[in-house]
N, C-alpha and C positions, 0 to 999 in steps of 0.2 A: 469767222471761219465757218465752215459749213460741216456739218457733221459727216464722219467715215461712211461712207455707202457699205452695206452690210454685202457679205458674198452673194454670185448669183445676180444681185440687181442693176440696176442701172438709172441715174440722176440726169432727171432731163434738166435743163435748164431753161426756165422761165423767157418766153421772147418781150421786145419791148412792143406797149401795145400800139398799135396804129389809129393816127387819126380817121376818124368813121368821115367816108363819104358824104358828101351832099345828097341823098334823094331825093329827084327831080320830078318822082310821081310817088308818092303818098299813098294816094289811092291804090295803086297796084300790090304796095306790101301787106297791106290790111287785108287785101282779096288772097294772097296766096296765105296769110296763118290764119282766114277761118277756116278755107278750103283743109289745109294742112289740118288743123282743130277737129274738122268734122271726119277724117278720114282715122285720124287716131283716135278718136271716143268709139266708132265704129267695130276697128279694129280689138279696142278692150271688150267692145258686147260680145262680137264672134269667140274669143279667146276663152270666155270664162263659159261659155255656151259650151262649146265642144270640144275645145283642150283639156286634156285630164292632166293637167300638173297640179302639184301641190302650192305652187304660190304664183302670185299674179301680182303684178306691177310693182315688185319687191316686196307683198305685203303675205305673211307665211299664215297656211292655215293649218288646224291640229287634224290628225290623220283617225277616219272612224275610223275603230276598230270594227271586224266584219261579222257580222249577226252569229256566225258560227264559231270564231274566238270568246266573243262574249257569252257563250251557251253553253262553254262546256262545266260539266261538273262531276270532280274527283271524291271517289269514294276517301271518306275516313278512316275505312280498315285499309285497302290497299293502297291508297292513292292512284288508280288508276282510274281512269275516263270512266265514267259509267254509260250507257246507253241512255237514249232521250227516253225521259219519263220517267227511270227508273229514280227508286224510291233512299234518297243517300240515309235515310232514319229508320230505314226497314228493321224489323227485331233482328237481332242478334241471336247467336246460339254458341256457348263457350262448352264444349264435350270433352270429357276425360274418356282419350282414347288409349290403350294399353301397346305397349310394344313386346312385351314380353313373348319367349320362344315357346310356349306353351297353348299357342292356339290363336294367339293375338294379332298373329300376321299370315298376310296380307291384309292390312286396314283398307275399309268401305270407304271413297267418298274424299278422303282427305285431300285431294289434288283441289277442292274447291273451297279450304280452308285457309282466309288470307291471311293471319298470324297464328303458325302453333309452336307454343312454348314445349321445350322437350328440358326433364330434370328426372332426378333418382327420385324414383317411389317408394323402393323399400329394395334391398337385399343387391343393392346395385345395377339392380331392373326398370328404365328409364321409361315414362309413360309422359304422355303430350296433354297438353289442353289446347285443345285448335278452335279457334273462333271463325265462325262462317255468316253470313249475312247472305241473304239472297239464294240460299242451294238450292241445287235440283237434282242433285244424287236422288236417285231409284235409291238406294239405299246407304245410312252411314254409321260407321263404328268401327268396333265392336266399342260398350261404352262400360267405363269401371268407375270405380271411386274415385272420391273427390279429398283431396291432403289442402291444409291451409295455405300452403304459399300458391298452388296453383291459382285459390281463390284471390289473393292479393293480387295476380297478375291477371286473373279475369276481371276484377272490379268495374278497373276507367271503362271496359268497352259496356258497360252499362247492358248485358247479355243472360239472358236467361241460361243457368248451369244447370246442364243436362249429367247426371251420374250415377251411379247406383250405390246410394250410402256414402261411408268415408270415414275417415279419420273422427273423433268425438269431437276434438277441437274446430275441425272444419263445420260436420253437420248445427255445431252449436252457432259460431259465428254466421251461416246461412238463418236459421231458425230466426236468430235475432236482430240483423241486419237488414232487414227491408228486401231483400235479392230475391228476384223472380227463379223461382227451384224447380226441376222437374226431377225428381229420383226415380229409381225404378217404378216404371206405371208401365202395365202391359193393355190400357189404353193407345197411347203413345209411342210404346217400343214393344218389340216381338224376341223371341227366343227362335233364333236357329236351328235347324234339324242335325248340322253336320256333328258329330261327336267328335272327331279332330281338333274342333275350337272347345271342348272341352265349359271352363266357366266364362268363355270370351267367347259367348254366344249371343250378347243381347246386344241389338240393331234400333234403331232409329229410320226414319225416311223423312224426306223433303214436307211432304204432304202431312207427317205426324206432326211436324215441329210446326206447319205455318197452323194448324188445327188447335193444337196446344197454345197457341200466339193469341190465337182466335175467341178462344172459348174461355180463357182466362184474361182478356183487356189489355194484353198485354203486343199492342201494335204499332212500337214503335221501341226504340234504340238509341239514345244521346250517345254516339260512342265517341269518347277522347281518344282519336287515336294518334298514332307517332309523328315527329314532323317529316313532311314529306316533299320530295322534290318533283317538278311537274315530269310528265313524261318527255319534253324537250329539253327540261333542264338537265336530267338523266342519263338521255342521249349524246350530251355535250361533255359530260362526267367520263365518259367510256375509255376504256381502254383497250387497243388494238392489240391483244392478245397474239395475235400471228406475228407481228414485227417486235411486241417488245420486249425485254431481257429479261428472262424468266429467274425468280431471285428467292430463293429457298431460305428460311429463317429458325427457328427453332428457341422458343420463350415458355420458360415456366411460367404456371397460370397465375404467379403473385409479381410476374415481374412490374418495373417502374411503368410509368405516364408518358416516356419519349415517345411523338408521332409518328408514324411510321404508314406514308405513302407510298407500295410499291406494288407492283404488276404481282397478281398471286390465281398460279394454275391450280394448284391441289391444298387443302384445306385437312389436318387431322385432328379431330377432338377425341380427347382422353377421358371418360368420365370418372377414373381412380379403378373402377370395377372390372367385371366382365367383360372381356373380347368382345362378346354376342354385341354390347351394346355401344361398342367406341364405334364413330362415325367418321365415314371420310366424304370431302366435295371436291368434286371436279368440273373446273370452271368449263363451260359450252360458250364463246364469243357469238356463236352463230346463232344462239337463242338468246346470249345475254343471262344465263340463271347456272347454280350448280348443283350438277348430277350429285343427286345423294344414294349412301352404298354405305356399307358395313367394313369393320376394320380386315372382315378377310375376303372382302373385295366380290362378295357377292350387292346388285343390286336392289335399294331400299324401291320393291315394287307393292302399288297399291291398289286397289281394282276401283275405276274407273266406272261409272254407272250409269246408264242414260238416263233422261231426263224425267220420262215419263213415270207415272204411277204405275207400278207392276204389283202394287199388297207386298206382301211378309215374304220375301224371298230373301233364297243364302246370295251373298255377294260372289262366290261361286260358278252359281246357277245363270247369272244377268249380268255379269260385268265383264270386261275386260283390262288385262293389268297394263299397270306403265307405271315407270321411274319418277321419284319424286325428284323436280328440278326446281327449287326456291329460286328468286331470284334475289334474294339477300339474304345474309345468314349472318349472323350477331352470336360472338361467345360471352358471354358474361361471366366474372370471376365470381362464384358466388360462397359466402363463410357458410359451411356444411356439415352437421355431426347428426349421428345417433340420437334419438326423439328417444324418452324418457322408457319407451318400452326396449329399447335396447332393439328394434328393426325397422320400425320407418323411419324416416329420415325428418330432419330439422334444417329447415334450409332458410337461410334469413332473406326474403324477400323486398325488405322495403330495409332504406339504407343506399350504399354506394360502394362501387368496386370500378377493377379496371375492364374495359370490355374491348371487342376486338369486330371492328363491322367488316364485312366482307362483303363488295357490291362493285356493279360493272366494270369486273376485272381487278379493284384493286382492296388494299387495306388499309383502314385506320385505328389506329390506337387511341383509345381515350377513357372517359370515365365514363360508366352510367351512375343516375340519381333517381331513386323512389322515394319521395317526401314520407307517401303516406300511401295505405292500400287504395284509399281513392284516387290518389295522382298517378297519372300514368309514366311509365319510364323515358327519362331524357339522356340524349346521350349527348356528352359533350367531347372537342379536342383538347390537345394539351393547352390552347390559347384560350381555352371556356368559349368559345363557340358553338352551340349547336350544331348539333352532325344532321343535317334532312338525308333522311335515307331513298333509295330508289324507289317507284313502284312496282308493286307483286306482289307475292306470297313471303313473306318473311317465317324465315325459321330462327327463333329467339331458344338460345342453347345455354342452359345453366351448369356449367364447368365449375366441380368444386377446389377450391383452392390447392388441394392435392392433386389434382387429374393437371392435365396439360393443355396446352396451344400450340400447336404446330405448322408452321405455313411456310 
């Protein structure tokens, strides 16, 4: 029996063969298969000459990749593309910039800082460590003290910590860690005229910090930074904001590890404290990043500074403002109490909680892990896979177990 013919096809049936002819001239069938012979070798030379196909006479060849696929190379802070020649080990610069209402805003410069961490500094007053690589702010800051977990989350980018004093614990762990320090130096950084910024007057610039790089040996940056997805792969990631169902959620900051993939327009973080300092994001599809602003819906604006060297000037005077738009934002659950003076804060940095990434439109729940102040933070799903985050400016947000998650 012969086997079922599958759908679709069809079973030829074999003919019986024919007795082969007598030929009568010999000679003549040898003349037409070399003539034949010579006209197909012919035709393979032309073919592989000038046909641009990928394979030839069934035999398949591997495809170059193009001088400019093979060339490109992603920053380790952001992951995004760098320009040709530009330096992926350039020095680092990790700055404790203040957020506080007391003079501390509008912050200099920050729009060109590719991860800054935002947490409580003391009295439920939330102040950032932003890592920059590459700046060319006219001018950045204003720049404050330094508390020990910021430092644990500065560590992996291997960054020179720019601050003015700090915590005893912190300034001690600097002292005796090997970490390239620049504290208050009015070599380096200048005081502001404006009296409105009050004690959030001291500035930094582009030109101080490559100067400071320069004259201390310190010209280069191993920064460990996050895992990251390429900019195609990103693009592929996205979510069509305009079509798809917009889904409102509401999770205390200790809830469970279930994943939770869904289209997310507005973002609110609670930080347990003060109004002043609870943040909201609003997602932009048209930019890909989210509008950051304040819980009473005033926007988080920062001044903007051109490139060039201008000396000691207010951010004021030389810049102009615009909205901080991250284009990922990470909540982190982080165990948080009263530091032994009974006002700055103790926040356990290294360890593991639940976290909450927020990128091209949408959200993941999962865990983060910090081995150790030297390992950098991983974020994983509910299945223990690695989370690669988008490229851009990441804002890494440490929500303490009492504040909330809102989305």
């Amino acid at each position: 029996m012969q086997p079922e013919a599958p759908k679709n096809s069809i079973i030829v049936q074999p003919e019986e063969p024919k007795k082969p002819a007598k030929n009568k001239r010999p000679w003549l069938g040898f003349m037409i298969a070399g003539i034949i012979g010579i006209i197909g070798g012919l035709a393979m030379i032309l073919g592989a000459l000038f046909i641009p196909e990928k394979t030839l006479a069934g035999i398949s060849f591997p495809t170059i990749p193009s001088e400019a696929a093979s060339d490109k190379v992603y920053s380790k802070l952001t992951g995004e593309e760098l320009a040709s020649g530009a330096d992926i080990n350039a020095p680092a610069y990790c700055i404790q910039t203040p957020n506080g209402t007391d003079g501390a805003r509008p912050q200099a410069g920050l729009t060109q800082a590719g991860v800054v961490f935002e947490a409580i500094a003391e009295a439920g007053i939330t102040r950032f460590a932003a890592i920059y690589q590459n700046p060319t702010s006219a001018v950045i800051g204003p720049i404050r003290s330094l508390r020990i977990y910021y430092l644990q989350w500065d560590t992996p980018f291997d960054c020179t910590i720019v601050h003015a004093g700090g915590s005893g614990d912190a300034l001690a762990a600097v002292a005796s860690g090997g970490y390239k320090d620049l504290t208050e130096n009015y070599t380096y950084m200048y005081r502001g005229t404006y009296g409105s910024r009050l004690w959030n007057n001291l500035f930094t610039t582009s030109s101080y910090l490559a100067q400071f790089s320069n004259d201390s040996g310190y010209t280069t940056s191993d920064i460990k930074g996050f895992s990251r997805m390429t900019p195609e792969e990103s693009s592929r990631a996205r979510v069509d904001a305009s079509v798809a169902e917009k889904l409102v959620i509401t999770e205390p900051a200790t809830g469970d590890l279930s994943s939770i993939n869904a289209t997310v327009q507005n973002i609110a973080l609670r930080f347990g404290g003060w109004a002043s300092f609870n943040v909201n994001y609003a997602y932009d599809a048209s930019t890909n990043s989210y509008k950051r602003g304040y819980e009473s819906g005033v926007a988080h604006e920062v001044y903007e500074c051109p490139a060039e060297d201008l000396g000691e000037r207010n951010p004021e005077d030389v810049c102009t403002l615009t909205q901080m738009s991250p284009n990922v934002v990470i909540a982190m659950v982080v165990q948080e109490s009263k530091a032994s003076d009974n006002y700055h804060e103790d926040i356990k940095a290294v360890g593991s909680g639940n976290v909450y990434i927020f990128q091209n439109g949408t959200a993941i729940k999962g865990e983060w892990v910090k081995g150790s102040a030297a390992e950098q933070i991983k974020f994983y799903d509910e299945d223990g896979d690695e989370i690669k985050l988008a490229p851009g400016q990441t804002f890494v947000e440490a929500i303490p177990s009492y504040g909330s998650i809102e989305y």
